[in-house]
C-alpha positions in Angstrom: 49.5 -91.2 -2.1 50.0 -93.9 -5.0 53.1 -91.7 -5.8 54.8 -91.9 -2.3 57.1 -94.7 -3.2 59.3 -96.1 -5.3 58.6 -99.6 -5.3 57.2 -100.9 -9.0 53.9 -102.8 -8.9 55.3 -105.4 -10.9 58.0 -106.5 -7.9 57.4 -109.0 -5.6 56.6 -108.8 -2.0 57.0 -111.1 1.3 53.5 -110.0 2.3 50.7 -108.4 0.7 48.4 -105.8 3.5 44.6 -104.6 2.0 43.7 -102.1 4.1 45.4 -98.6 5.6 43.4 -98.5 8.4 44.7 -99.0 12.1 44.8 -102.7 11.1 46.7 -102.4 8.3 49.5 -100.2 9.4 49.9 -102.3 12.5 50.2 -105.3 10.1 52.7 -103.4 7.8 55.3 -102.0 10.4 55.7 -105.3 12.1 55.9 -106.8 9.2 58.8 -104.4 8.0 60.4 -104.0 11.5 61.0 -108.0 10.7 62.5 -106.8 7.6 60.1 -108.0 5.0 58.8 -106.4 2.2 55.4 -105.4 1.9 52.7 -103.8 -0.4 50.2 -102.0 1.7 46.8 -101.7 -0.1 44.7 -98.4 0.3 41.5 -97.3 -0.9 39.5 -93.8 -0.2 41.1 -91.8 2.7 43.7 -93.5 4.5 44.2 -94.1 8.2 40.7 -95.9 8.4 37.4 -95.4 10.7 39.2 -94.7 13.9 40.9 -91.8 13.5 38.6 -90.3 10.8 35.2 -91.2 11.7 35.0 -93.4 14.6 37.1 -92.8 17.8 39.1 -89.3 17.2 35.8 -87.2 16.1 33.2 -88.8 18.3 35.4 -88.4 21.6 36.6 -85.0 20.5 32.8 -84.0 19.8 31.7 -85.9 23.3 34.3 -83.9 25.5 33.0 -80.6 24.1 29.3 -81.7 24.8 30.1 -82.8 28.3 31.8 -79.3 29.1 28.1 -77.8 28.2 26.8 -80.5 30.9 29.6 -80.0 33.9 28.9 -76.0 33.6 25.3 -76.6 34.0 26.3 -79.5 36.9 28.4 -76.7 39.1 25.2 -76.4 40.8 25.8 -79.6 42.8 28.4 -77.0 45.0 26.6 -75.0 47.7 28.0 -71.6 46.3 28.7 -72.1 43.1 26.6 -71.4 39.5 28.1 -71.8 35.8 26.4 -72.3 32.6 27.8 -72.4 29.2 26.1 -72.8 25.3 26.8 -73.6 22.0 27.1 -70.4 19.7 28.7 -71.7 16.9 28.3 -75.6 16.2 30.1 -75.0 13.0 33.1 -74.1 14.7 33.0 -76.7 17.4 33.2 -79.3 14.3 35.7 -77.9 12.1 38.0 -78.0 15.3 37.3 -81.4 15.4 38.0 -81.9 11.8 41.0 -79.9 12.2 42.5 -82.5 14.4 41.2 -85.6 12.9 43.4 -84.1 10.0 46.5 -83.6 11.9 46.5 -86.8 14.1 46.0 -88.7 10.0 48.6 -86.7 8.5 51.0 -87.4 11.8 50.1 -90.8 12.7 49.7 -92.3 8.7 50.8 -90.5 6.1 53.4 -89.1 7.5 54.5 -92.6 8.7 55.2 -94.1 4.9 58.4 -92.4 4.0 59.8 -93.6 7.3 59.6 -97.6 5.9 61.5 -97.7 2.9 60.2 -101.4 2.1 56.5 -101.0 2.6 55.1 -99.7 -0.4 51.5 -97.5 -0.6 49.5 -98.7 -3.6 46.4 -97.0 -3.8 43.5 -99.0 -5.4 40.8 -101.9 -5.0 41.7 -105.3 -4.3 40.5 -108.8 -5.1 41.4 -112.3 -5.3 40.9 -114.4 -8.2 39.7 -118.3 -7.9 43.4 -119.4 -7.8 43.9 -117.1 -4.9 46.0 -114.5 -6.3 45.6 -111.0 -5.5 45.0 -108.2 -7.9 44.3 -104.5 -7.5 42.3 -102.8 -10.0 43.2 -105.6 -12.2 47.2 -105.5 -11.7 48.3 -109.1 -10.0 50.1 -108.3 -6.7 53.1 -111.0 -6.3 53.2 -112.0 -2.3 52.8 -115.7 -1.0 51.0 -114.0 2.4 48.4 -112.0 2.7 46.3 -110.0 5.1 43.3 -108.7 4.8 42.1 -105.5 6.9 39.5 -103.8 5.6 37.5 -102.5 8.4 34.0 -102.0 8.6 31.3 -99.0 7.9 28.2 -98.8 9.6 24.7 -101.2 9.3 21.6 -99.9 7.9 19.0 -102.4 8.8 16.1 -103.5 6.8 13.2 -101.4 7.7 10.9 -100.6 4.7 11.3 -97.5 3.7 14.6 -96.7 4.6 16.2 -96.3 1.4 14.0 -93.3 0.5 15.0 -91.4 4.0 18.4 -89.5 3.8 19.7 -90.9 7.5 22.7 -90.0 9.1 25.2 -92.8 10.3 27.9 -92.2 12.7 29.8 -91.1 10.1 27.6 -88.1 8.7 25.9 -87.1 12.0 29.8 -86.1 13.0 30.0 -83.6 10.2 27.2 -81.7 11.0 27.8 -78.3 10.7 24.6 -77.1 12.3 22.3 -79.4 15.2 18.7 -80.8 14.1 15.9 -79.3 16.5 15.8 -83.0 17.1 17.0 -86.6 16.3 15.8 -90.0 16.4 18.5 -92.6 17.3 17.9 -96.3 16.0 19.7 -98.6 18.0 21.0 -98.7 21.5 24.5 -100.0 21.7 27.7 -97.9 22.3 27.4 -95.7 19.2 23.8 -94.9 19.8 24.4 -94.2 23.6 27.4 -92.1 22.9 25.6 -90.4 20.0 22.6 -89.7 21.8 23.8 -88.1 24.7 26.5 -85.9 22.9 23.5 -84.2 21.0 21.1 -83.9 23.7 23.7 -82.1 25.6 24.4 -79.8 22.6 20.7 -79.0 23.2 19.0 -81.2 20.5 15.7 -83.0 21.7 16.5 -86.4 21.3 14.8 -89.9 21.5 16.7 -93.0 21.1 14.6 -96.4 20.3 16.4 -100.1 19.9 15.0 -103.5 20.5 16.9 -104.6 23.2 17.0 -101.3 25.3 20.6 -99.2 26.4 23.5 -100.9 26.3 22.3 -104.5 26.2 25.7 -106.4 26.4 26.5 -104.6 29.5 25.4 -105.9 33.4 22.0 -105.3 33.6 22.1 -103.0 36.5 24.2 -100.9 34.7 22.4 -100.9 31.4 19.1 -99.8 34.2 21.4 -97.2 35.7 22.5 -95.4 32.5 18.8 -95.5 31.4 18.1 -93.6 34.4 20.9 -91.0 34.2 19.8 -90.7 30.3 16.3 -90.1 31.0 17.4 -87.8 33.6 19.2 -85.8 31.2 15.8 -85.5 29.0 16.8 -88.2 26.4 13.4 -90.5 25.8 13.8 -94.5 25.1 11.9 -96.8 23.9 12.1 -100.2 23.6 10.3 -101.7 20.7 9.6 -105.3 19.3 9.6 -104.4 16.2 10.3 -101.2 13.0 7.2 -101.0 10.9 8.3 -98.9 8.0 10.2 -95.1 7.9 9.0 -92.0 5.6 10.0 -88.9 5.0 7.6 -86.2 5.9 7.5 -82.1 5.6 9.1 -81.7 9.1 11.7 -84.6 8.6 10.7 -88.0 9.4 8.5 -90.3 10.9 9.2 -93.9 11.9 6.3 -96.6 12.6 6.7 -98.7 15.7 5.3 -102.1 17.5 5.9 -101.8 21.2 4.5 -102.8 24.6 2.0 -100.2 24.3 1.0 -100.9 20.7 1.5 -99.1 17.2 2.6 -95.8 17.3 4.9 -93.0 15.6 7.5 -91.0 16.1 8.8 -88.1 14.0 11.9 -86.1 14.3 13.7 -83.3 12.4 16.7 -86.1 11.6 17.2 -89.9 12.4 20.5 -91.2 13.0 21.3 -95.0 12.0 23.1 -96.6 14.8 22.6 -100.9 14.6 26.1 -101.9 14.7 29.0 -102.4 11.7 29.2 -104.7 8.8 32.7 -105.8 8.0 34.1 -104.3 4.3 34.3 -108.2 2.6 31.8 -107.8 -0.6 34.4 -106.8 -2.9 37.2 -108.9 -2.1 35.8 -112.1 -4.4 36.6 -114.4 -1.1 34.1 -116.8 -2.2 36.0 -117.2 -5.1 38.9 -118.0 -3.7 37.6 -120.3 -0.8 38.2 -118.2 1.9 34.9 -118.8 4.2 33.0 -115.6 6.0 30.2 -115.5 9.1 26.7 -114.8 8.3 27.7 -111.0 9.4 30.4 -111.4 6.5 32.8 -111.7 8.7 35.8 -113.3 7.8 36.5 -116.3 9.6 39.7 -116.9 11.5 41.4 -118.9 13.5 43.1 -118.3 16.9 46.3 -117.2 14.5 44.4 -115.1 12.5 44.6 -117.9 9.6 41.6 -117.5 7.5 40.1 -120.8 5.5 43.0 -120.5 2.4 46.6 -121.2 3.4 48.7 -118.0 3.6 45.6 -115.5 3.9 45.4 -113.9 7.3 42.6 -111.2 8.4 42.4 -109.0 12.2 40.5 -106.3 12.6 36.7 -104.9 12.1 36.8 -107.3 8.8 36.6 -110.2 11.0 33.4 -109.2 12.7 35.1 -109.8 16.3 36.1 -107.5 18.7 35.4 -104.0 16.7 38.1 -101.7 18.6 41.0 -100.0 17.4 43.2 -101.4 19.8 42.0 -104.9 19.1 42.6 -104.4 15.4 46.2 -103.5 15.9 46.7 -106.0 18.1 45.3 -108.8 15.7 47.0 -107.4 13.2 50.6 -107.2 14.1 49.6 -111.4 15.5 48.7 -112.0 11.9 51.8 -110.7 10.6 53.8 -112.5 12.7 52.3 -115.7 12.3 52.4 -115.2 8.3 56.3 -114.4 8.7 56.7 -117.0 11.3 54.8 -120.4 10.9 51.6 -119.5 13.3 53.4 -119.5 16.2 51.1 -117.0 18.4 48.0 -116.7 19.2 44.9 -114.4 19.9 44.0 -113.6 23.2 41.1 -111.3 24.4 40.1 -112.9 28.1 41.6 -109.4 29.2 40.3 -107.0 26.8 39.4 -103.6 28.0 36.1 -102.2 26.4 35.2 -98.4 27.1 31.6 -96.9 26.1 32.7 -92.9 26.3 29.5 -92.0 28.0 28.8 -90.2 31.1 29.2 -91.7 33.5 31.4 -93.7 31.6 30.7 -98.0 30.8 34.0 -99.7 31.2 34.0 -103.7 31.2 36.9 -106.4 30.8 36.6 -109.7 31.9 33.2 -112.0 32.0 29.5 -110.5 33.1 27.9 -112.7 35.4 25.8 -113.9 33.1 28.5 -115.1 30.9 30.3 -116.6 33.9 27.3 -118.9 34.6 27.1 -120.0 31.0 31.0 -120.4 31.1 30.0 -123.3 33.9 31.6 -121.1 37.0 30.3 -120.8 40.5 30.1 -117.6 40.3 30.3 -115.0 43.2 29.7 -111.1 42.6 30.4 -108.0 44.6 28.3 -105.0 43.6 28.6 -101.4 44.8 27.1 -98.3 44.3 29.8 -95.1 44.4 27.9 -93.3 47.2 30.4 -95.9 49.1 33.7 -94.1 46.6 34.8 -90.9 48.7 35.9 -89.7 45.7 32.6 -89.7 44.2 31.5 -88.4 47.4 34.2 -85.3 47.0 32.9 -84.8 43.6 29.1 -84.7 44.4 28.7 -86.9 41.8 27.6 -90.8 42.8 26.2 -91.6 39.9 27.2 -95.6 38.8 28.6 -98.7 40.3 31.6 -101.3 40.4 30.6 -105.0 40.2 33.1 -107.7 40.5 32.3 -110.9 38.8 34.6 -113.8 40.1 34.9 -117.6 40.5 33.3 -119.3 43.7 35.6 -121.8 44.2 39.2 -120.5 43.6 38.1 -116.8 44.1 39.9 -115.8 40.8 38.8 -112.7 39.3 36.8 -112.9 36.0 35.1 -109.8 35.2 34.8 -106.1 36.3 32.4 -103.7 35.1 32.9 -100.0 36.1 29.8 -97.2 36.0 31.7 -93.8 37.0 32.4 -90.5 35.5 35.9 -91.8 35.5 35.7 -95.3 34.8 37.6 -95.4 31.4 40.9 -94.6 33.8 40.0 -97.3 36.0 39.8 -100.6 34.7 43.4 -100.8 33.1 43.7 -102.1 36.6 41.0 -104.6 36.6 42.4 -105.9 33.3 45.7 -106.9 34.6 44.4 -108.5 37.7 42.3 -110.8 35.5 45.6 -110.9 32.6 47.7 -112.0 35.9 44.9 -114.7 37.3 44.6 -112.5 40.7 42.3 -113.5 43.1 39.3 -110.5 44.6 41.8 -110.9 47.7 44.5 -109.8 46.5 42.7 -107.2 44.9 41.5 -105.9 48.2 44.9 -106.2 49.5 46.9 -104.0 47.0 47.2 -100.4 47.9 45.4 -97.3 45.5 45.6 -94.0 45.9 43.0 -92.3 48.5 40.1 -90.5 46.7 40.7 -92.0 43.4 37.5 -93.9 41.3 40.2 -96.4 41.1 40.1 -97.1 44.6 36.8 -98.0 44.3 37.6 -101.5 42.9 39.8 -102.2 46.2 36.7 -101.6 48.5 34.2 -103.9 45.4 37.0 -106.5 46.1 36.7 -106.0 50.3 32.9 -105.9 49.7 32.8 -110.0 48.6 33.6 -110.6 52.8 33.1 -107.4 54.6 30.7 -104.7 54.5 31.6 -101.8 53.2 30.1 -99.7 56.1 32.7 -101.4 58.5 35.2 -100.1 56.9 37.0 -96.7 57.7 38.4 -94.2 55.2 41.6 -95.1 52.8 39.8 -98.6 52.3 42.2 -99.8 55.3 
């Protein structure tokens, strides 16, 4: 791609981007929108984790897994019997890598030509202890920069683990044919995603963390999903701590202290799944006195302003908020501010977050927990779908709606959605917190009858009323 433009290295730039990720792009075209001119940094494939081994594969690999699951499901109508099974795995992925491909080619590379003052340079960049910026040794002329350089996943120190050959998110993706069974280290949104998409492609799997499913969600919803997982024949465990990992003649065999004492457990594969560590090593920041979290992290302000005047970084690099849509978001902030004298600043109060399972985890806004420490008076509203007539209509009441908000004022601060549709729901609940709405004037807005949307209006109507009172429509 080095050869895409026409812009010589040697000329100098308003603004200097490392990183083609999501991030980076979002940084570059509102950077050149405002008519700057900028040198976008790549290195390896561009376009980032998202749309080539994050969001695009994973969600195209989970909808194809949950159509195994919904055949099987039909049962729940009297009348009705489906069933449906994978014949060629191979297939299923290379479809998936066929539009991973497309949606790079259409929504990056494809974008470069368009921007006829952002110039592609591929390579690997680092600052120098003056603060300059160099790639592969070349000094890049630009008085702002912003670094974006994503993330890739953690491998955590267990002994042993450098002699197993793991999968991480990234790997287990391009499978071309399914274990007889996996272990899954680590239970946050990856691992819960992961684990289910492969259990439902017919792998035995058994997913083991420290903290148990989903541990930054509500409780009862982290409890519910373990349910609905073990339902499914996936097998948790929670364990205090990882002993050591070895490869055996069947696959592997990981040593564990639990509750119940020592024991093993072996599997054909094990899958890595313990969270992301931000791409900062080879940027030399120390050098330059730009100052990272333990996590190496860079460290930001609310303007995206790292610790060195004129360096800016958004995105998975910053060890905050690790989604696409946050990363583009930060991004196109820290470009403005480094074109505009910091005027703006980051806001996530109302950020969405989605965990693609099924049913689906969808959050924005404060837990209750988080509420209390926040020094509310905190009032909740809690309630299970077999109250949803849609859910009821689908024969599926699997999950809950819980309404966090503040005792005093009534203002909404967090909703947290557990539905087979909840991703599509809680756009709403993310503006009524975004526009300060009270759980009243939630309950008072009108939604569509039979809709898992509709299930936030009668949450809201459940802080005062019980929910049996009511009649249909949520009137």
């Amino acid at each position: 791609m080095s050869d895409c433009c026409d812009v010589p290295r040697e000329n100098a730039f308003d603004l200097t981007v490392i990183g083609a990720g999501s991030a980076g792009f979002s940084a570059a075209i509102t950077a050149a929108d405002a008519g700057a001119r900028v040198a976008l940094i790549g290195h390896g494939t561009i376009g980032g984790t998202c749309v080539n081994v994050g969001c695009v594969p994973s969600k195209a690999l989970i909808r194809a897994a949950e159509s195994l699951h919904h055949a099987a499901a039909a049962k729940r109508f009297d009348g009705i019997e489906a069933s449906a099974r994978v014949t060629d795995w191979q297939a299923v992925v290379r479809q998936k890598q066929d539009l991973v491909d497309e949606l790079r080619q259409a929504k990056y590379a494809d974008l470069l030509p368009r921007y006829d003052t952002v110039a592609y340079i591929e390579g690997k960049a680092s600052f120098t202890a003056t603060g300059s910026l160099e790639v592969d040794g070349q000094p890049i002329d630009a008085p702002k920069v912003i670094i974006a350089t994503g993330s890739r996943p953690t491998v955590p120190d267990i002994p042993g683990i450098e002699q197993v050959a793991y999968l991480t998110s990234t790997t287990a993706l391009e499978l071309e044919q399914l274990p007889e069974s996996l272990l899954m280290i680590g239970g946050g949104y990856i691992g819960a995603e992961i684990a289910q998409l492969f259990a439902r492609a017919g792998v035995k799997v058994t997913l083991v963390s420290r903290r148990g499913l989903l541990p930054e969600a509500e409780p009862d919803i982290g409890e519910a999903l373990t349910r609905y997982f073990t339902g499914e024949g996936i097998k948790l465990t929670t364990v205090n701590a990882y002993s050591r990992i070895e490869t055996t003649d069947n696959g592997i065999r990981l040593h564990i202290e639990s509750s119940q004492g020592v024991r093993t457990i072996e599997a054909e594969k094990v899958l890595i799944a313990t969270g992301r560590s931000p791409n900062s090593e080879s940027l030399n920041l120390a050098a330059a006195g730009i100052e990272t979290h333990p996590n190496n992290g860079v460290k930001v302000n609310a303007q995206m302003r790292t610790s060195r005047e004129g360096v800016y970084a958004a995105g998975d690099v910053t060890g905050t908020d690790q989604f696409v849509y946050m990363a583009a978001y930060g991004a196109k902030l820290a470009a403005k501010n480094a074109l505009n004298s910091d005027s703006l600043s980051y806001d996530n109060a109302a950020m969405p977050a989605v965990v693609f399972t099924d049913p689906q985890v969808a959050s924005v806004g404060l837990t209750e927990a988080g509420a209390r420490a926040a020094g509310f008076q905190v009032r909740t509203s809690t309630l299970t779908l077999d109250h949803v007539p849609r859910a009821l209509a689908a024969r599926d009441t699997r999950g809950l709606i819980k309404l966090v908000a503040d005792g005093k004022s009534h203002r909404l601060l967090g909703a947290h959605i557990l539905a087979p549709e909840g991703a599509d729901s809680i756009q709403t609940a993310a503006v009524a917190i975004r526009m300060g709405m009270t759980y009243q004037q939630l309950a008072d807005m009108i939604f569509p009858y039979l809709t898992t949307v509709e299930g936030l209006k009668l949450a809201a109507q459940t802080f005062d009323r019980d929910v049996k009172e009511l009649s249909c429509c949520a009137g």
